[in-house]
PLY file of the C-alpha trace (Angstrom):
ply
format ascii 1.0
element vertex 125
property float x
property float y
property float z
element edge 124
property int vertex1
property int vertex2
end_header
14.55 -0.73 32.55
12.75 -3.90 34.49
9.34 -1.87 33.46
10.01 -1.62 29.95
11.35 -5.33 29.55
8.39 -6.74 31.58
6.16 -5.56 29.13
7.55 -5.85 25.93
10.53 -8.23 26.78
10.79 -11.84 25.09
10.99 -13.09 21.52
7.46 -12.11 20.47
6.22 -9.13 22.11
9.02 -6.92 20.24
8.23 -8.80 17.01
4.09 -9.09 17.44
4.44 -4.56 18.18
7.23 -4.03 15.33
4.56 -5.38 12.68
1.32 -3.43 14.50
3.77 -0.02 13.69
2.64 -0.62 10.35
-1.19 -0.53 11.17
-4.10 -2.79 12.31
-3.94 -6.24 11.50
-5.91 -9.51 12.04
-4.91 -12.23 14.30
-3.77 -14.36 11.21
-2.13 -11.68 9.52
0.39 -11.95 12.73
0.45 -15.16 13.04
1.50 -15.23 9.09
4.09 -12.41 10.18
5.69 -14.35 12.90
5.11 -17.97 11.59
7.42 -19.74 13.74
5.32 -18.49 16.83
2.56 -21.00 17.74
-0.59 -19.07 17.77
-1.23 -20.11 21.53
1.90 -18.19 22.23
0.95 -15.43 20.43
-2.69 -15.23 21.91
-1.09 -15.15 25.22
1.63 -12.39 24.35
-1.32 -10.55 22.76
-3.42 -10.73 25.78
-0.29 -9.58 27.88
0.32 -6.36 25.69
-3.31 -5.69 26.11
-3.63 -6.14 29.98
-0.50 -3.52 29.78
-2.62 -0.97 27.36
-0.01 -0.91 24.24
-2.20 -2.62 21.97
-6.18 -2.97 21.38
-8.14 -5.54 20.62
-11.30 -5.54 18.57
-13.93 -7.91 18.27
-16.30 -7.70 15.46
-19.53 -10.07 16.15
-19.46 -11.68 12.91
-19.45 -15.57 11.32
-16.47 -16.93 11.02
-15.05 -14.22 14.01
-13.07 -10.98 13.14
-10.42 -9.88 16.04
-8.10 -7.08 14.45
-5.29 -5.54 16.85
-3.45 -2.28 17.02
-1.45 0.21 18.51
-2.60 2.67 21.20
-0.94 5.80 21.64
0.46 4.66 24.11
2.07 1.57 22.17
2.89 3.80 19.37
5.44 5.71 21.85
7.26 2.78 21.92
8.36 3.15 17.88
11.78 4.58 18.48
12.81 1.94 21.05
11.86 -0.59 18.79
13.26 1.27 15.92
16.76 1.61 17.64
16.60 -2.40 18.73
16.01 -3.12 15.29
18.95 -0.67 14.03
21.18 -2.14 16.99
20.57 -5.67 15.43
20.74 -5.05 11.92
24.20 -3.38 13.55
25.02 -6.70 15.52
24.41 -8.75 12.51
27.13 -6.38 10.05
29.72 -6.65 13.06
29.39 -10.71 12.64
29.52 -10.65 8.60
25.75 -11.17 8.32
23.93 -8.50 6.06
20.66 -7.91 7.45
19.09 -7.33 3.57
20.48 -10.56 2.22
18.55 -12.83 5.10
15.59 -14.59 4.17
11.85 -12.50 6.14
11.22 -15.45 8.54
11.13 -14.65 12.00
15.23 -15.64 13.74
16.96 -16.21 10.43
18.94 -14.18 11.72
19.48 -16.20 14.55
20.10 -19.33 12.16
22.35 -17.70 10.06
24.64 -17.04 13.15
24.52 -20.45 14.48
24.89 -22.18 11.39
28.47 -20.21 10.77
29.02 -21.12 14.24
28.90 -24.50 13.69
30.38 -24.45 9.99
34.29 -25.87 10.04
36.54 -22.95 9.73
38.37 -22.16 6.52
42.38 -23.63 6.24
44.25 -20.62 5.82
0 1
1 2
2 3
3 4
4 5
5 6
6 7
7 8
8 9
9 10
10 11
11 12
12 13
13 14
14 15
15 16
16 17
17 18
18 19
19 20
20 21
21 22
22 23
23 24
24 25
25 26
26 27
27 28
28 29
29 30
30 31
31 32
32 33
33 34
34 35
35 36
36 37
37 38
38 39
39 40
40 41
41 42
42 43
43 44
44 45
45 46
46 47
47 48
48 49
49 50
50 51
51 52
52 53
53 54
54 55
55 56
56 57
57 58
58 59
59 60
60 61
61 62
62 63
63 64
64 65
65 66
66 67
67 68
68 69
69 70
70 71
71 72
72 73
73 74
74 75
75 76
76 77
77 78
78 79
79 80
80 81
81 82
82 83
83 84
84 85
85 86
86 87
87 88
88 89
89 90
90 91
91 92
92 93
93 94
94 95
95 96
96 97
97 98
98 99
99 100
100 101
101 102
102 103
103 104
104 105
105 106
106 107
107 108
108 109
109 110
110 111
111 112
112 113
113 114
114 115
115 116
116 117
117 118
118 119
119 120
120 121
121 122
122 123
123 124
């Protein structure tokens, strides 16, 4: 378990490999994907899941600069944990009257949505 959370633990790394399931993308294309993420923050988490060998990172020598990530097959075995985390959170969300399909796509709505209710007054009965 420590193996598997030290490289793809914290709020990005799950987030930044969920999206590269779907295919190669561009640095901006993630950063567009996860927009509350600063892209410094996602750099770094990038360069961390690369140093571990889940993802790849191409460079194409081109003006302005091309860098396009994706999963190696090694990253790709990763698809049914992050699969069932998702599942287990869209599971999490029903159990606290949240449905996952009505929240808006930006990254810890979710999140928002819980702690906004948490804060709301309750309802007089």
């Amino acid at each position: 378990m420590e193996a598997t959370v030290s490289v793809i633990g914290g709020l990005w790394k799950p987030q930044i490999l969920f999206h590269l399931m779907g295919g190669t993308l561009r640095f901006m294309e993630i950063t567009r994907r996860i927009p509350k993420a600063t892209q410094r923050m996602l750099t770094l988490q990038l360069r961390e899941l690369e140093d571990d060998g889940v993802i790849v990172r191409r460079v194409y020598p081109q003006v302005p600069p091309k860098v396009e990530y994706e999963l190696t097959p090694f990253g790709r075995s990763l698809a049914p944990v992050l699969l069932t985390l998702r599942e287990w959170g869209m599971t999490y969300l029903r159990s606290h009257g949240v449905e996952p399909d009505a929240l808006p796509t930006s990254t810890c709505a979710a999140s928002e949505l819980l702690a906004s209710r948490a804060k709301a007054p309750a309802a007089a009965d």
